[in-house]
Backbone bond lengths (Angstrom), bond angles and torsions (degrees), N, CA, C in turn:
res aa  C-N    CA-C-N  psi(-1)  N-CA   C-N-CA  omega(-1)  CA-C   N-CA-C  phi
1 X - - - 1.440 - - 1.521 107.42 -
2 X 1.264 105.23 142.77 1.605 99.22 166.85 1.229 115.73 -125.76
3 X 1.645 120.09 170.78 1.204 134.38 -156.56 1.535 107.09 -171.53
4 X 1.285 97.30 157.95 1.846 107.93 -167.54 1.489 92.66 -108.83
5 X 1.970 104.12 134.46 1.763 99.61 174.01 1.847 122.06 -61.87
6 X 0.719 140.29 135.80 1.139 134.25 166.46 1.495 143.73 -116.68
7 X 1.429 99.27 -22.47 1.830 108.73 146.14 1.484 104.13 -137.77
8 X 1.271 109.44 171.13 1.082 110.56 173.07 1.730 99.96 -174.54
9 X 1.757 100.27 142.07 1.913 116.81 -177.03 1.276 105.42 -102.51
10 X 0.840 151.57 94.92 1.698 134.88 150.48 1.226 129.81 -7.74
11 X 1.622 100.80 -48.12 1.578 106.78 -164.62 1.330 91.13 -99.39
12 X 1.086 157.87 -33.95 1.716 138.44 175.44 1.607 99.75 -99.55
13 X 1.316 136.97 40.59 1.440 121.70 -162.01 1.060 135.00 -20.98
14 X 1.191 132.06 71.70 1.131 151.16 -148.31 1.808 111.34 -153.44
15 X 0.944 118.12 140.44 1.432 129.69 153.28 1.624 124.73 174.02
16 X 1.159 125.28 -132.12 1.280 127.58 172.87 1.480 122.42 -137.15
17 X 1.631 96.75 150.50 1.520 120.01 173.65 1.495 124.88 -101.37
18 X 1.284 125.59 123.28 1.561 119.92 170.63 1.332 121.82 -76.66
19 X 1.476 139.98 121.00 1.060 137.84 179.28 1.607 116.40 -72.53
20 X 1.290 118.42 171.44 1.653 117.01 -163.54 1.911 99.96 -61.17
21 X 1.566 103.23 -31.93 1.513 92.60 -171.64 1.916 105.38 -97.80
22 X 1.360 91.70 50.79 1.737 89.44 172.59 1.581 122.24 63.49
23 X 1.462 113.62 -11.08 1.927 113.86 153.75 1.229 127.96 -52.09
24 X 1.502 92.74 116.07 2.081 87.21 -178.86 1.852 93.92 -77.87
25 X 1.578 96.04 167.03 1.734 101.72 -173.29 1.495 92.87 -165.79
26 X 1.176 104.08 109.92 1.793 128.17 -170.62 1.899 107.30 -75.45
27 X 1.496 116.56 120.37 1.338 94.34 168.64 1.505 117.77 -116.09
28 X 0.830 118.71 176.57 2.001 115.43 -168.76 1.786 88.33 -96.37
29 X 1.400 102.05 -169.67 1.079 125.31 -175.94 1.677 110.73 -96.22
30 X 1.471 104.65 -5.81 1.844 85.83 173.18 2.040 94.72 -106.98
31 X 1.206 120.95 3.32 1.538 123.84 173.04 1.702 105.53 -75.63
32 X 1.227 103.82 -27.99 1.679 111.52 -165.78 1.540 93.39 -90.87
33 X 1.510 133.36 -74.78 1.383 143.99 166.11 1.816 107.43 -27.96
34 X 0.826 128.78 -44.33 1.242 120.83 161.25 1.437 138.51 -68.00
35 X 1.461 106.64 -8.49 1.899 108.13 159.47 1.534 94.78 -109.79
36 X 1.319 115.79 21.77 1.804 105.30 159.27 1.962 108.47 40.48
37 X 1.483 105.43 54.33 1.105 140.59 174.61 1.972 95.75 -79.19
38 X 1.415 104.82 159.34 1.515 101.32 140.60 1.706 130.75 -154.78
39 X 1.577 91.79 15.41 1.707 121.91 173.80 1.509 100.91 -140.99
40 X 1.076 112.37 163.80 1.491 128.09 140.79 1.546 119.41 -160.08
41 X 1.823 110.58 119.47 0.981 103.76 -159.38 1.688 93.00 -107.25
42 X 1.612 111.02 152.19 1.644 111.32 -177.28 1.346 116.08 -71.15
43 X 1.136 106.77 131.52 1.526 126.76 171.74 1.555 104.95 112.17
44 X 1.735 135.12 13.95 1.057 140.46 165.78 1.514 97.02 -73.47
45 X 1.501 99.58 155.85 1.259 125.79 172.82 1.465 101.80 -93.80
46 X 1.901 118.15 128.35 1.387 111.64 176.90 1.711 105.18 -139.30
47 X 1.468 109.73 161.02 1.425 101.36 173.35 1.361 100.86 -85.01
48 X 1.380 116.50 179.94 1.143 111.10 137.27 2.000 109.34 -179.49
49 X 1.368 124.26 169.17 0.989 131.80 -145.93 1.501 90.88 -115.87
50 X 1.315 119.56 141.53 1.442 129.98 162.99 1.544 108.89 -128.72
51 X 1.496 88.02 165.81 1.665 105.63 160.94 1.499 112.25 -125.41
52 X 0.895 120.61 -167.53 2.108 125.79 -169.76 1.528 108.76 54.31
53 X 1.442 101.81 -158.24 0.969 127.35 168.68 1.111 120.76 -146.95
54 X 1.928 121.48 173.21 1.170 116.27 -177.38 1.758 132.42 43.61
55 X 1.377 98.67 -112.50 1.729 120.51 -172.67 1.775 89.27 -92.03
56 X 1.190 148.55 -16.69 1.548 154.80 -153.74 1.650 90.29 -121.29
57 X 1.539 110.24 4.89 1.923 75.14 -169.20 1.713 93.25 -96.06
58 X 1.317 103.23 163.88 1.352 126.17 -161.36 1.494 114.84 -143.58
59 X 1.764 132.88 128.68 1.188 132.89 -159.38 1.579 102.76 -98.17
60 X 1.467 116.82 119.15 1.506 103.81 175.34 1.460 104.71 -116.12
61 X 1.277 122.42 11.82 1.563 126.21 158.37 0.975 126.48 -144.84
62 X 1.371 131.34 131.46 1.428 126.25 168.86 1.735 113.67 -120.17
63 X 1.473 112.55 140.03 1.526 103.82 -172.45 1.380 108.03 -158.54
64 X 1.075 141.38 143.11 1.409 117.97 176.61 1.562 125.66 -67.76
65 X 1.763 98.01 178.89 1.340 107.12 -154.22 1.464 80.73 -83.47
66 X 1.293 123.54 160.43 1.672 123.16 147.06 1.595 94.53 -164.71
67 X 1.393 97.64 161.00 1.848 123.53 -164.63 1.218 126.29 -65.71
């Protein structure tokens, strides 16, 4: 799935992603550490992997987009 960065902390790496239909979707710091990232600046294009659904969905990867 992809998604555009939209905040992002340094020091707790953590923040949020907007999905294609404008849903923000918050990821922790082991979603970010797991695409072995070491910035993310807002308005990048990123993949990333969930589980749930809806209001339950949850980011367990974040990584960038590439072709």
């Amino acid at each position: 799935m992809q998604a555009t960065a939209y905040t992002y902390d340094p020091e707790s790496r953590s923040g949020q992603v907007l999905l294609d239909d404008g849903t923000p979707v918050p990821f922790d710091a082991a979603a970010f550490d797991a695409g072995g990232l070491r910035l993310l600046r807002p308005g990048q294009r990123v993949r990333i992997e969930v589980e749930g659904v809806k209001e339950d969905l949850r980011i367990t990867l974040v990584t960038l987009q590439t072709l």
